[in-house]
Wavefront OBJ file of the C-alpha trace (Angstrom):
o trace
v 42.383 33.068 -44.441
v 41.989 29.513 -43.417
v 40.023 30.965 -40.368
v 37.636 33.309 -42.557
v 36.926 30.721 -44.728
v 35.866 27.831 -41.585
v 33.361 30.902 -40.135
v 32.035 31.396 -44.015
v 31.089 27.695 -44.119
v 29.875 27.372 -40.943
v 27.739 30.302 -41.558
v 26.883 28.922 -44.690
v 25.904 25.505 -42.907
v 24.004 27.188 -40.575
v 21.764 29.086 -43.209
v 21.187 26.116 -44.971
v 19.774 23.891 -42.222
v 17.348 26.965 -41.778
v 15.083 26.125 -44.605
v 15.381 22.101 -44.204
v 14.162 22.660 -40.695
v 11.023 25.100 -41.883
v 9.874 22.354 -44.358
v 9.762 19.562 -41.637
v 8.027 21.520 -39.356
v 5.547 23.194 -41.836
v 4.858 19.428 -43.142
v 4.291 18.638 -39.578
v 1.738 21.125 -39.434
v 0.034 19.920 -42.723
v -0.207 16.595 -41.604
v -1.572 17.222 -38.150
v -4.307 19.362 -39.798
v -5.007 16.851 -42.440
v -5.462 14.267 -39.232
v -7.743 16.936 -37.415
v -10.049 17.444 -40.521
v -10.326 13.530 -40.410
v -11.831 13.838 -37.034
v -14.239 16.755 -37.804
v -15.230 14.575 -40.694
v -15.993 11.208 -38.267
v -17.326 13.667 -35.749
v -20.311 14.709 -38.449
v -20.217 11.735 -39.716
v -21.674 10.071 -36.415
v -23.520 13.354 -36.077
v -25.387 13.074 -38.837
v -25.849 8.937 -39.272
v -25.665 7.181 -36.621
v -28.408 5.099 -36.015
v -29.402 6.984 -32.330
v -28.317 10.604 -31.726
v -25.914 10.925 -29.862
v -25.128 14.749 -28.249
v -21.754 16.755 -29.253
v -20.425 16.601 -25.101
v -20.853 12.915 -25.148
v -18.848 12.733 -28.587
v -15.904 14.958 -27.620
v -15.797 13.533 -24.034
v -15.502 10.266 -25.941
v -12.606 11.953 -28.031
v -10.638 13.060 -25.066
v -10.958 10.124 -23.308
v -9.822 8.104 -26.184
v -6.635 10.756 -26.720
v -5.756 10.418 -23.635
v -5.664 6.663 -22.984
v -3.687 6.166 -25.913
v -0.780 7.606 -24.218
v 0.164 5.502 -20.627
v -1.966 3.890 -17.389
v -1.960 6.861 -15.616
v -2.593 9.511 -17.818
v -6.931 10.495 -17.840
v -9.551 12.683 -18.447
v -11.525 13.552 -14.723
v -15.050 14.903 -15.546
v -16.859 16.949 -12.854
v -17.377 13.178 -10.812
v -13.665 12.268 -11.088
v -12.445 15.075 -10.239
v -14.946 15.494 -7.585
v -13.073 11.536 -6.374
v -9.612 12.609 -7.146
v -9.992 15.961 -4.643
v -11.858 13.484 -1.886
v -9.229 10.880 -2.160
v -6.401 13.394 -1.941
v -8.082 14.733 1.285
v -7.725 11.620 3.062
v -12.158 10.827 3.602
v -14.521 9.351 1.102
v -17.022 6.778 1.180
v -16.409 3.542 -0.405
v -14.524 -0.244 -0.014
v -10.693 1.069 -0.016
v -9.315 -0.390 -3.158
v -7.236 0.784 -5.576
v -8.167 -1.220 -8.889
v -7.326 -0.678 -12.808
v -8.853 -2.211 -16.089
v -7.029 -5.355 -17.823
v -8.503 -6.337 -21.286
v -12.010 -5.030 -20.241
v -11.771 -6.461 -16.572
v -11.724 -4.922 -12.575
v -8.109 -6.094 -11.428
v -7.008 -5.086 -7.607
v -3.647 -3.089 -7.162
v -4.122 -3.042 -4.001
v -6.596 -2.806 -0.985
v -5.721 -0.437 1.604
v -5.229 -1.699 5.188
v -7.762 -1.349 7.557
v -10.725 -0.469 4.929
v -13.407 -3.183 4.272
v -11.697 -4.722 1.460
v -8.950 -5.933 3.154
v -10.623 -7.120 6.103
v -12.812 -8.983 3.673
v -9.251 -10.977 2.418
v -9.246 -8.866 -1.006
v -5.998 -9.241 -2.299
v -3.775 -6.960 -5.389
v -3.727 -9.268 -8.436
v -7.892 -10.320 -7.752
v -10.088 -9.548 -10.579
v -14.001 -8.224 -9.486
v -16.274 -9.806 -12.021
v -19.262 -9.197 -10.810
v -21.001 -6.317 -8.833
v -24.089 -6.874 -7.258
v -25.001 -9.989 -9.312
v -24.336 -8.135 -12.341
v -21.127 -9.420 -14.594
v -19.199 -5.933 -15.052
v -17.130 -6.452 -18.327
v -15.864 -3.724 -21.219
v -16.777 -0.584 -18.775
v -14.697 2.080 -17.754
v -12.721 2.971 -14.747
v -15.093 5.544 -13.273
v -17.703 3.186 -13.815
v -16.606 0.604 -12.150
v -15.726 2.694 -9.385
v -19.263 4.417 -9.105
v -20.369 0.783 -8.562
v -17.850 0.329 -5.537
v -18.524 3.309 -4.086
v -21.609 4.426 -2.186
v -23.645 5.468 1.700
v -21.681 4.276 4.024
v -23.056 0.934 5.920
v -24.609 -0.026 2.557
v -23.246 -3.099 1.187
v -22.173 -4.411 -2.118
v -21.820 -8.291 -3.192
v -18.940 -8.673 -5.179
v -17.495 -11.957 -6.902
v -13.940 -12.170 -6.867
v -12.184 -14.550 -9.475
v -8.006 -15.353 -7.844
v -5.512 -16.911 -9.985
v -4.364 -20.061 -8.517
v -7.959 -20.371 -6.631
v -10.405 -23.053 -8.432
v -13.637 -21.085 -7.299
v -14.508 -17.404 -7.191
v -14.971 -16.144 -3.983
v -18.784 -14.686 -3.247
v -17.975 -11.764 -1.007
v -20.696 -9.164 0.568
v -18.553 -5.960 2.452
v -20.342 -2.919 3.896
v -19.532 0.189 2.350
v -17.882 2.379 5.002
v -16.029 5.948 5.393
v -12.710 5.360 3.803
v -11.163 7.671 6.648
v -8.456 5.872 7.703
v -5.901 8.130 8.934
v -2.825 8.620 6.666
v -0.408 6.902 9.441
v -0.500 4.955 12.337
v 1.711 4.740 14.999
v 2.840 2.240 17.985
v 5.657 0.702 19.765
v 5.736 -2.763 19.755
v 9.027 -4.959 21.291
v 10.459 -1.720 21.961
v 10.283 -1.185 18.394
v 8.595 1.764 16.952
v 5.914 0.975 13.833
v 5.236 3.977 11.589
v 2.414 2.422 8.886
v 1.997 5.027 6.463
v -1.023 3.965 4.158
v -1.416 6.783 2.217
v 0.139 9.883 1.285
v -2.075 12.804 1.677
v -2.091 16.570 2.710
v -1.161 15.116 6.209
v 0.979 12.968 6.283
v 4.646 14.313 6.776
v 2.778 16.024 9.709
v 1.251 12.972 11.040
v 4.676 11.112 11.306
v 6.404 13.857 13.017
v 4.289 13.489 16.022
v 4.019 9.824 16.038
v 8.298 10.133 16.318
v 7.955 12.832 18.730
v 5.705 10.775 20.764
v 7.439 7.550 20.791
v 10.696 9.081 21.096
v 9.052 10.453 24.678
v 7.498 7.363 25.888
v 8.045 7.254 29.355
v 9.366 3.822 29.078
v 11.802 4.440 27.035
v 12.251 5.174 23.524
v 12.359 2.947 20.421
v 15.652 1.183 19.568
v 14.825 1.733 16.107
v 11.597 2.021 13.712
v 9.960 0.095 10.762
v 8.028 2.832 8.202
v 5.385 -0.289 6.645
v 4.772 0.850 2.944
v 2.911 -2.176 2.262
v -0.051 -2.088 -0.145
v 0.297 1.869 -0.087
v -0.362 3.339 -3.781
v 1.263 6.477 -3.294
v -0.095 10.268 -3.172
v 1.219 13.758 -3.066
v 5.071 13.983 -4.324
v 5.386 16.930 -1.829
v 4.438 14.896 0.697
v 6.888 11.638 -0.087
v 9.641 13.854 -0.275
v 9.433 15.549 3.296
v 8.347 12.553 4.742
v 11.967 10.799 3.121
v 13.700 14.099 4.716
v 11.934 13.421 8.200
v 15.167 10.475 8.402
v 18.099 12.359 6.010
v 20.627 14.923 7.406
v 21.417 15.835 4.058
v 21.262 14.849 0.189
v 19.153 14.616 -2.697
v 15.636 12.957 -1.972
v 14.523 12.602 -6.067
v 14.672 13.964 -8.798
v 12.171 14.872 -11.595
v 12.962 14.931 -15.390
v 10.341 15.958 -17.704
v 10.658 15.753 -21.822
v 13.592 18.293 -22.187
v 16.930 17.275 -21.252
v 16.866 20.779 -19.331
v 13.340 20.230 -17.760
v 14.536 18.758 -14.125
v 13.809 19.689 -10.560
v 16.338 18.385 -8.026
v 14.409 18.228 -4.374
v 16.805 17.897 -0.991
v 16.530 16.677 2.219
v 16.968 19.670 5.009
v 19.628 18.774 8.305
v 17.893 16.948 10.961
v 16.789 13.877 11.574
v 13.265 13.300 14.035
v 14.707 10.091 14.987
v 18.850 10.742 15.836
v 19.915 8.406 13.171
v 18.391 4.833 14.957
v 17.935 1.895 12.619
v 14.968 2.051 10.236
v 13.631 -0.542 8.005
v 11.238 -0.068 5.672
v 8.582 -2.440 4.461
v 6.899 -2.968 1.125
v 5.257 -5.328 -1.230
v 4.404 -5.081 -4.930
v 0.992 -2.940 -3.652
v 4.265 -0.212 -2.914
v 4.173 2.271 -5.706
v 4.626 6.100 -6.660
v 5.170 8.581 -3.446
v 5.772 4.819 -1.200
v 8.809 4.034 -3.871
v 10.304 7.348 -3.729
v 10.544 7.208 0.117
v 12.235 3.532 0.109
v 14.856 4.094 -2.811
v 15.816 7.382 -0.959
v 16.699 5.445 2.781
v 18.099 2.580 0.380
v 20.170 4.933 -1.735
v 21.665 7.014 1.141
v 22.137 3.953 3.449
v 19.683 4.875 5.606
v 17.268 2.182 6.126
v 16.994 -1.532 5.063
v 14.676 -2.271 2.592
v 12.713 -5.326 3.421
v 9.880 -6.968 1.775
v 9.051 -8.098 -1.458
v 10.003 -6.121 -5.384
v 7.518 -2.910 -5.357
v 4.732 -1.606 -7.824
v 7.462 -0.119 -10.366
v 5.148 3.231 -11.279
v 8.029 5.873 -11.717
v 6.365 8.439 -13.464
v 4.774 11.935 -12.315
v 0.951 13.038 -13.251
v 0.147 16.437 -13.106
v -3.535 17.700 -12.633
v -4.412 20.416 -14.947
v -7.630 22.136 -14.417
v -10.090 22.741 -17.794
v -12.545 25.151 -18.199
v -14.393 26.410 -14.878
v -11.880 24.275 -12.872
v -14.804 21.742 -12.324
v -13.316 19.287 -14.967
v -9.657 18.216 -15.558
v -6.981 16.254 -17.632
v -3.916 14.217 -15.343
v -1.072 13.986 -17.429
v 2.076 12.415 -17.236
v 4.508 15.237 -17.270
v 7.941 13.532 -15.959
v 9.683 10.334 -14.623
v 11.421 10.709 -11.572
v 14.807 9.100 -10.520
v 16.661 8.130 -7.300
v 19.068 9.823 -5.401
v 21.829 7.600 -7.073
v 19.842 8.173 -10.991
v 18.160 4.980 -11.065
v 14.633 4.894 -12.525
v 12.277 2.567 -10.770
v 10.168 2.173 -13.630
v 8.863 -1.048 -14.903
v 11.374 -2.395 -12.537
v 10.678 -1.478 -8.953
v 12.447 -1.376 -6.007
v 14.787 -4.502 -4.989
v 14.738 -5.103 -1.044
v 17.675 -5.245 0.526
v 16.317 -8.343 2.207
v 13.921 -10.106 0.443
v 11.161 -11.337 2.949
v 8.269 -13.357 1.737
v 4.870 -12.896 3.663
v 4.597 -16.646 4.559
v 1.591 -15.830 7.025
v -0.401 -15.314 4.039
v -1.712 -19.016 2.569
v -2.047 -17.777 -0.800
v 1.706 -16.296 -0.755
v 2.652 -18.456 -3.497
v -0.027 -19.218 -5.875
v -1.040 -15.100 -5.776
v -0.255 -13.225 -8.609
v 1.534 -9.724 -8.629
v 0.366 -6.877 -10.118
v 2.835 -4.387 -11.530
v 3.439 -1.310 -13.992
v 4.852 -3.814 -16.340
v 1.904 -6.061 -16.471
v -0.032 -2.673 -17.215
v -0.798 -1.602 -20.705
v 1.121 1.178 -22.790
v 3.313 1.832 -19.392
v 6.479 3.717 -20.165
v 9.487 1.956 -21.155
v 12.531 1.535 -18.888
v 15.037 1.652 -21.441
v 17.969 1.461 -17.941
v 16.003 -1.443 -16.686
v 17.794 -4.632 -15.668
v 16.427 -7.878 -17.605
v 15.344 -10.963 -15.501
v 17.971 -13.418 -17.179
v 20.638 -10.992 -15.940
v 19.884 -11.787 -11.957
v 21.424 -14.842 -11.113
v 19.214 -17.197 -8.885
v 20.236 -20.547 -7.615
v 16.835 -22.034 -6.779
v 17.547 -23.117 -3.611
v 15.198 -22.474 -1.082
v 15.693 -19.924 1.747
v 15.812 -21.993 5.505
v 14.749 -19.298 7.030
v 11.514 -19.109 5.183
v 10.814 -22.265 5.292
v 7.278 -22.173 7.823
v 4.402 -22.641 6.190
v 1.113 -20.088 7.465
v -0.310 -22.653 9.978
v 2.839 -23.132 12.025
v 3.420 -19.762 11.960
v -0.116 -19.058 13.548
v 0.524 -21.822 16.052
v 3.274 -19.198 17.137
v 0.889 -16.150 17.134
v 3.004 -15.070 14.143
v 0.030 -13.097 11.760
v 2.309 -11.072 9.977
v 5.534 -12.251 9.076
v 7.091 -9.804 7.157
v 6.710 -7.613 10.090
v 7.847 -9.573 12.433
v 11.194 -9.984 10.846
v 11.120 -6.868 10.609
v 10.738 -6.122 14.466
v 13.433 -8.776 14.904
v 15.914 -6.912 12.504
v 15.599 -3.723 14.298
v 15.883 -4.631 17.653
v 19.248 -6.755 17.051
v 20.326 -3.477 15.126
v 18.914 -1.279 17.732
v 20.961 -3.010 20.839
v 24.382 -3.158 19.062
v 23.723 0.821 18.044
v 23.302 1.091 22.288
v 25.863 -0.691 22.701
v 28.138 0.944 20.804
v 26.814 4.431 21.878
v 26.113 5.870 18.509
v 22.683 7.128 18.799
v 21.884 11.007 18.657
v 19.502 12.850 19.817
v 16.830 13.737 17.900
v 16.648 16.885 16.471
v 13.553 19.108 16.719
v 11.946 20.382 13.628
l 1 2 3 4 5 6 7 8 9 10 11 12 13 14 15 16 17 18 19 20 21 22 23 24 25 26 27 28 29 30 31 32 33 34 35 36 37 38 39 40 41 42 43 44 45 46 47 48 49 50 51 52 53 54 55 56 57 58 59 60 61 62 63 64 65 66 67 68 69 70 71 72 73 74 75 76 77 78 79 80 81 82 83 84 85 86 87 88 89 90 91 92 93 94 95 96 97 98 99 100 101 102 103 104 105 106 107 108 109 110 111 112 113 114 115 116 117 118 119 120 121 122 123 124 125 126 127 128 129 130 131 132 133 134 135 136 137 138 139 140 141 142 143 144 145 146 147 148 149 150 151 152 153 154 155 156 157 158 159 160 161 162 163 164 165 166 167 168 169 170 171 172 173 174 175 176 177 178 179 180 181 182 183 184 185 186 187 188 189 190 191 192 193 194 195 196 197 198 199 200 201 202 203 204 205 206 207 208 209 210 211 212 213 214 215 216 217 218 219 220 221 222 223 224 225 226 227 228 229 230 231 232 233 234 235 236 237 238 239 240 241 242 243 244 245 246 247 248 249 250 251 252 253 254 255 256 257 258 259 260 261 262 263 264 265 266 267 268 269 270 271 272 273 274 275 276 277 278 279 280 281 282 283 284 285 286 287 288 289 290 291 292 293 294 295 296 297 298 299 300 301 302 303 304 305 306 307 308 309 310 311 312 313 314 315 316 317 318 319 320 321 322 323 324 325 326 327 328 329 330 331 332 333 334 335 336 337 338 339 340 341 342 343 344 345 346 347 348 349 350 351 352 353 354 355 356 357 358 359 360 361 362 363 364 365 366 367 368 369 370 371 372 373 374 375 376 377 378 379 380 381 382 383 384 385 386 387 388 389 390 391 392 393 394 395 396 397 398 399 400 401 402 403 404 405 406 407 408 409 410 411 412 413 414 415 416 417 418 419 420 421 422 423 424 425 426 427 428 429 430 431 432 433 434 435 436 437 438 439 440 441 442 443 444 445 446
């Protein structure tokens, strides 16, 4: 009886949520068309008055644009041009200066400036703001348009004025346009260290680093005692790409994870047996120019003890965009469609990677006065609700001894990058103890 009567009721309960929940969604309904006849009625408004006329495309591009950017950084609407950009800069070849730059309160700010390209040989640095192009003050535009400014014929050249924080003038600075072809990594063996820079992650570069491995591993005068992968000032790429390029140095174990708005929406991704280099010491380098596919990569070596991570606190962009074709596929929309997660369930949003070993970049003289951009300096950028506050880390104050050697001295010892020449010096006292000890493998083939 007792039993009969518990099923009745929660039948009955069940029934009578029924109608509750058909009310809220049908006045969900009612107010999102009420909201969308609001819009038709602006749209013929402007239409109809405005003081120039103004065609429909314009208007709804306008609309999507605005839709769109109310929602997070990295979420946009690609018109036949940006997607045209997006495609060429996935591909690895496209003619410009080799920045990657975002709009702050109307304002060109640098993320980064990929090494190698024109803008970083001219000394542009992430956290710069471009005021002026050409002469012309560039102010309250958009994104595209301030990259159609940047962009052009190779061995043309563009005058750009370049405002630093910490810096009492703006810097006047006139770089040739060139092919932005620089290949996706670069290899060499340097103290008997091998150097794997990875500067961008496109269709190639898994493939790329393979051979560079396979290569070094078969130098005739030896192989490498261990290898640095340098993230540094890389914005990221293809996921597909980050993830076998994190499984070229796992046996085993999950490489990331993505988790979309459903609980039940995630994708797991593993790493396959084998590792190209037998398991020798790696440590991986990165800055706060270090974001997306680079941040994956380093919290997957950190997370499965596989690497140091050495450097400074990364980008912090741990989110996924997906590019959805529109229309005749000519035009598109990338959306944010997940955040992704460590192999130990950490988010790096907002907050970034933590080196192991935090290494400043003392060759650079504007080290300290430079500002940092990051996703949390970014407008509307997705919360981290897991993310540890500043207050909590404990900090003594004290400086570091070891980084003590200010840019000059360091050039009078032919030291031009610092951060990777700790690096160097990390691996190769790792490196000897790991021959000493006789613990290397060989490396598989793949």
């Amino acid at each position: 009886m007792n039993s009969n009567l518990i099923r009745s009721l929660a039948l009955v309960g069940a029934v009578a949520v029924l109608p509750a929940t058909t009310a809220a969604l049908a006045q969900v309904e009612v107010d999102t068309y009420r909201e969308l006849d609001e819009f038709v009625s602006v749209l013929n408004r402007i239409r109809s008055e405005y003081v120039d006329q103004v065609d429909d495309r314009t208007l709804i591009r306008g609309a999507i644009d605005g839709m769109l950017n109310s929602l997070d950084p990295h979420s946009s609407y690609l018109d036949a041009r940006g997607f045209t950009n997006m495609m060429s800069t996935t591909d690895g070849n496209y003619g410009g200066l080799g920045l990657t730059v975002t709009m702050e309160d109307g304002a060109v700010k640098v993320i980064a400036a990929t090494r190698g390209t024109p803008a970083d040989q001219a000394g542009i640095k992430a956290g710069d703001f471009i005021t002026h192009v050409d002469g012309q003050l560039f102010f309250g535009g958009t994104l595209d348009e301030a990259v159609d400014k940047m962009r052009g014929q190779p061995g043309t050249s563009v005058r750009l004025r370049v405002v630093r924080p910490g810096r009492d003038q703006p810097m006047e600075l006139n770089i040739t346009r060139a092919i932005i072809d620089i290949p996706a990594v670069r290899s060499e063996v340097k103290d008997r260290v091998g150097i794997i820079t990875v500067t961008t992650f496109n269709r190639n570069t898994t493939e790329m680093a393979r051979r560079a491995i396979a290569e070094m591993e078969r130098n005739p005068q030896g192989a490498p005692l261990g290898y640095v992968i340098d993230l540094r000032s890389n914005p990221g790429g293809l996921l597909d790409q980050a993830i076998s390029l994190s499984d070229l140095f796992l046996e085993r174990g999950e490489v990331v994870s993505q988790r979309g708005r459903a609980r039940t929406d995630i994708e797991r991704y593993y790493a396959e047996p084998g590792d190209a280099t037998g398991g020798k010491p790696i440590v991986v380098l990165v800055d706060a120019g270090s974001a997306s596919a680079s941040e994956i990569v380093a919290a997957a070596l950190q997370d499965h003890r596989r690497g140091l991570v050495m450097g400074e606190r990364t980008f912090g962009k741990g989110s996924v965009q997906t590019l959805v074709p529109l229309g005749s596929g000519q035009t598109a929309i990338r959306l944010t469609t997940a955040r992704y997660y460590t192999p130990s369930g950490r988010s790096v949003q907002e907050g970034g990677i933590q080196p192991d070993i935090m290494v400043p970049q003392l060759s650079d003289p504007d080290y300290r006065s430079r500002t940092r951009v990051r996703e949390s300096d970014l407008r509307r950028h997705l919360v981290n609700e897991g993310a540890i506050q500043d207050d909590v880390i404990q900090d003594d104050g004290r400086p570091d001894p070891r980084f003590a050697m200010t840019a000059e001295q360091l050039r009078e010892r032919g030291i031009t990058d610092f951060q990777l020449h700790y690096a160097l010096e990390t691996i190769a006292r790792l490196g000897r103890t790991q021959q000493a000890t006789g613990t290397t493998t060989t490396p598989s083939r793949r």
